[in-house]
N, C-alpha and C positions, 0 to 999 in steps of 0.2 A: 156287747163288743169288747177284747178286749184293750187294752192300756196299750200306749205306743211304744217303742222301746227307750229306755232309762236315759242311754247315752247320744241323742240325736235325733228323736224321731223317724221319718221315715224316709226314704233312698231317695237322693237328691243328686246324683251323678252318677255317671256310666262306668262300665269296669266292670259289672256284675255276670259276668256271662257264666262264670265255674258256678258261682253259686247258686242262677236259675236252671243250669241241668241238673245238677246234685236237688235240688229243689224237686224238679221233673221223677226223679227215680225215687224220692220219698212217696210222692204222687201215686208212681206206679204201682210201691210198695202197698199203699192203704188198696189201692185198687185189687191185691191180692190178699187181701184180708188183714193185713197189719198194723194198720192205725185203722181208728176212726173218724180220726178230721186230718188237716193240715192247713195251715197258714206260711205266710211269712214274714219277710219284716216286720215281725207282729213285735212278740215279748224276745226275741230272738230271731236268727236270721232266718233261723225254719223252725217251726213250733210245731210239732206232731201231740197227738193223743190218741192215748188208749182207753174210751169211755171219760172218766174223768181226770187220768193220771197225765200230765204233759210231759213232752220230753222235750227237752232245751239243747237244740242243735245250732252250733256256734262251727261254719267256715273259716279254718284257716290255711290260705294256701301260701308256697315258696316255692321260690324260683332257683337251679340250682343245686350243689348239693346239701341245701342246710335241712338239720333234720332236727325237729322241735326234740326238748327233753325235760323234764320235771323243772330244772330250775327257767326254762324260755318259761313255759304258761306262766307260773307264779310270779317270774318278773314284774315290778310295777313299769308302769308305757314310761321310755326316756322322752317323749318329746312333751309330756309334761313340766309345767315347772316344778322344782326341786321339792317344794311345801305339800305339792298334790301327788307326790308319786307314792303312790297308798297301795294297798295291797288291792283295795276294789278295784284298780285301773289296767290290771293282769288280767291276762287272757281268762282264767278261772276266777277272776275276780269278778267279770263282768258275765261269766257265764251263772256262776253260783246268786251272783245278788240280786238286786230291785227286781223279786218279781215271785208272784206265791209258789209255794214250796209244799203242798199237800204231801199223801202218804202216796206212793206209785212214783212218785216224781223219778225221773232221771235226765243225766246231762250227757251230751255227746259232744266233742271235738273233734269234728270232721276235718283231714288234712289230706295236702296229695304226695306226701312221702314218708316213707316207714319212719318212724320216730325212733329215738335211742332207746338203748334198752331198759332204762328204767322208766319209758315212760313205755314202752312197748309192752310193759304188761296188763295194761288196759286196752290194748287193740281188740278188740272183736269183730265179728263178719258183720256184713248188715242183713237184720233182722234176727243175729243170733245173741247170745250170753257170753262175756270176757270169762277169764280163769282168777281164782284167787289173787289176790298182790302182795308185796313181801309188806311189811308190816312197820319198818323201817322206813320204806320209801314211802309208804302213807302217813309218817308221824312229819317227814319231811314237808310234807306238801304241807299240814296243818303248823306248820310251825311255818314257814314261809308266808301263810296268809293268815299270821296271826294279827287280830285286831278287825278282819273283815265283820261288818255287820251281818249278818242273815234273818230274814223274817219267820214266822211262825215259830219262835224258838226252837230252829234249827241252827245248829253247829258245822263248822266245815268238816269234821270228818263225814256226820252225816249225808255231806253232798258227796266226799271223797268216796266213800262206798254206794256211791248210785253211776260211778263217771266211769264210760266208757269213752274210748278213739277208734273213728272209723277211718282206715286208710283207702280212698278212693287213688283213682287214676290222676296220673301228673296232668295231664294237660285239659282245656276243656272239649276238645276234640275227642280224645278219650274217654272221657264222660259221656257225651254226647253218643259214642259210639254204643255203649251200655245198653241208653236210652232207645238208641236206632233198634237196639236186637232186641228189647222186651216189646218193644213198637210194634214188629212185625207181624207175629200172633192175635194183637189185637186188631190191627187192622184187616188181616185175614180171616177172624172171626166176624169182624162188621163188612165185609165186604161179599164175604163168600166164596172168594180164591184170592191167589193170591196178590199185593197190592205192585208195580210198578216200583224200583229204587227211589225212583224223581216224587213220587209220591210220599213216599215214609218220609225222604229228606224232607218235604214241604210241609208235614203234618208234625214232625219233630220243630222247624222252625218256627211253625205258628205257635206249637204250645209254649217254647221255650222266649223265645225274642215276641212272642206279639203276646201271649196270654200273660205267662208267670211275669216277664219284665214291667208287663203294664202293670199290672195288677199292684206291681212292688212300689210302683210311683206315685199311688192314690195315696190318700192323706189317710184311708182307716185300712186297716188288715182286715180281710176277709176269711171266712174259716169254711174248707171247702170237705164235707161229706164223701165217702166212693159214688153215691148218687150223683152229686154237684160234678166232678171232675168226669165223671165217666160221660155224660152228658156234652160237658165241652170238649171232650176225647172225642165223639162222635161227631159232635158241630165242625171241628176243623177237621174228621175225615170227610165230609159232606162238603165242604169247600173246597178243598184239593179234589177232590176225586167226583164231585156232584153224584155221587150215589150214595142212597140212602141203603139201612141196613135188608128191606125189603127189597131189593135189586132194581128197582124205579129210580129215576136219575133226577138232577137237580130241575125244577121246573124250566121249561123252554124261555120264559120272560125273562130268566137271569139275563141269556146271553143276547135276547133280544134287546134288554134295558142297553145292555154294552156297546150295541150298534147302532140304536136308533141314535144317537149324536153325530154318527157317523152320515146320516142319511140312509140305511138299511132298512128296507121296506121286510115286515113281518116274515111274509112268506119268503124271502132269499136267507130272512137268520132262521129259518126254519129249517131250509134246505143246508144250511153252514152246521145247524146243533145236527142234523142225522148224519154228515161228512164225519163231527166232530169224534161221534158214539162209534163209525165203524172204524174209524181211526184208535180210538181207543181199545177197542176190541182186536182188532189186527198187532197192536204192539201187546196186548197181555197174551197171546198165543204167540208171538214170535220168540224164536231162541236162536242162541248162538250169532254166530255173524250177521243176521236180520235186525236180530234187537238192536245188537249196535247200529248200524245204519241206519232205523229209526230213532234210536236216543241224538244220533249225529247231527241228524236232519231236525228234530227238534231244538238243536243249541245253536244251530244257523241257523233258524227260524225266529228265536228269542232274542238272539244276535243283532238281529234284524228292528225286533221291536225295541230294545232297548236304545237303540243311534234311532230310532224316529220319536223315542220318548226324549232322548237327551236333546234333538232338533227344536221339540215343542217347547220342552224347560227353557230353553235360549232365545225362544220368539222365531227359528226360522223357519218352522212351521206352522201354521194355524190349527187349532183343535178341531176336530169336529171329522168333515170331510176330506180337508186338505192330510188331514195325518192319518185316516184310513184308505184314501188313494195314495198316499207316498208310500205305506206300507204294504200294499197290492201288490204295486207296480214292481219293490226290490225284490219281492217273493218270487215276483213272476220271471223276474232278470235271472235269481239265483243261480249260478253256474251250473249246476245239477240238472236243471229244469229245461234252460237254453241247449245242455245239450241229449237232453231226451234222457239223462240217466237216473229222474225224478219225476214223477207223473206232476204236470200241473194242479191236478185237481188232488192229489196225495200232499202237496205243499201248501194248498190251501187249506186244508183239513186240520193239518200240524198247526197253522194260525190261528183257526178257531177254537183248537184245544187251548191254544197258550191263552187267547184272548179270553177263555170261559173261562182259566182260572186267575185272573188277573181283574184291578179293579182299574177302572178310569182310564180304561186303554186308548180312547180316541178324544171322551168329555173336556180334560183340563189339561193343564199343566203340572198337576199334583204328582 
């Protein structure tokens, strides 16, 4: 296992969202052959490797028009006091030190706006090689962080000719967006056509906010293989989507476990998971104006479940039965349905898709 990181250990507060999608698309990268592991909050905010060579990737984002340049990174941190503002406490300060330095090594500072031009000539694509640098603006930086310590009797120029800057997207929206498009292949390959929007978005969230965030909050870093991650790639399309990459769907008991609280007798969540399957199948062959009106009909539906989950959270509904009859009864109300321009048993259907990909729908108050 390795060492926690130098300055703080490990993520103790929220705000991380740019740097578990940036995180996400390192992921994706090894998954197309480019690394061999990935971690995070490990020795750095995302630690990649090549076999044994690691690369130290350090996020930094702004807001705005500010755009980093040789003299920002090397700055020592102002909200230091006066005695500790050292050259370790810069951006390359913290990227370059406490932490081994083998032969392969490289550093990245990932940002989401073009840098000035002298630092812009470290920019590189991701996954590709930067261009030479002037030779000036390299003495500069080593002079700027003169005095920093480095291990393995390594010197800052030698880190200085391993540093590249990735310039990703400004927002984390944008990021996210990346991740959505290299998403889609994959899951079209594990699915065997292709996946549903509401789908990608649900498998994008699970990796980003439920896998890489958790992951980031445990007390040791974990180092994830293309085996290890392709795997949990799979597991959360298997949860959104209940189909496996053999085209066999999530066992029947998922959605019965989600109704028997409810008081749902076997054989009617039998008949709710077959509703659930041609319902699902009816929206992957619809297009154009249909789809919409299915996606529609599905966000009044969740609409729906989300004010009887906010009832339960408040106490003014009971769990169990009382909040899978309240939730029946609105469906059945639904304006749509009242007046014939929504099949009752077509709105039903959309409830048990939502209900199967959801946890604790009628059980608690969670």
């Amino acid at each position: 296992m390795t060492l926690a990181p130098a300055d703080g250990g490990r993520r103790s507060r929220r705000g991380f969202l740019y740097q578990d999608a940036v995180t996400l698309l390192d992921c994706l990268d090894m998954l197309g052959g480019h690394w061999t592991e990935v971690s995070w909050e490990d020795l750095e905010d995302i630690l990649c490797y090549k076999a044994d060579a690691p690369s130290y990737r350090q996020v930094k984002t702004v807001e705005g028009a500010k755009r980093h340049s040789i003299a920002d990174i090397c700055k020592p941190d102002a909200a230091k006091k006066a005695e500790n503002r050292t050259a370790a406490t810069s951006y390359l300060g913290k990227l370059f030190g406490g932490k081994p330095l083998p032969e392969g090594t490289r550093f990245t500072l990932i940002v989401n706006e073009t840098p000035q031009r002298d630092l812009f000539q470290f920019v590189c694509e991701r996954g590709g090689a930067r261009g030479p640098v002037n030779a000036d603006d390299r003495e500069r930086i080593i002079d700027k962080l003169n005095g920093l310590s480095l291990p393995d009797g390594r010197d800052v120029g030698w880190c200085v000719d391993r540093l590249d800057v990735l310039v990703t997207a400004r927002t984390c929206d944008q990021v996210e967006d990346e991740a959505r498009r290299r998403l889609i292949p994959l899951i079209t390959t594990y699915l065997g056509q292709d996946p549903l929007a509401q789908e990608v978005d649900n498998v994008l969230l699970g990796l980003v906010s439920g896998y890489i965030a958790r992951r980031a909050a445990e007390p040791e870093p974990q180092r994830h293989t293309a085996h290890e991650f392709r795997s949990i790639l799979e597991k959360s399309i298997l949860q959104v989507t209940g189909q496996r990459s053999d085209g066999s769907t999530e066992p029947l008991m998922t959605l019965q476990a989600k109704l028997r609280p409810a008081g749902v007798p076997d054989a009617e969540a039998e008949r709710q998971h077959e509703a659930m399957l041609t319902f699902r199948q009816a929206q992957r062959r619809s297009l154009g104006s249909e789809r919409q009106r299915l996606a529609e009909l599905s966000d009044k539906v969740y609409a729906i479940c989300q004010l009887t989950s906010m009832q339960r959270r408040g106490g003014l509904i009971e769990a169990g039965e009382p909040a899978y009859r309240e939730t029946m009864l609105k469906v059945s109300q639904m304006r749509e349905v009242v007046s014939g321009t929504v099949d009752l048993s077509q709105a039903l259907a959309v409830l048990s898709d939502i209900t199967a990909r959801c946890q604790n729908r009628y059980e608690d108050a969670s």
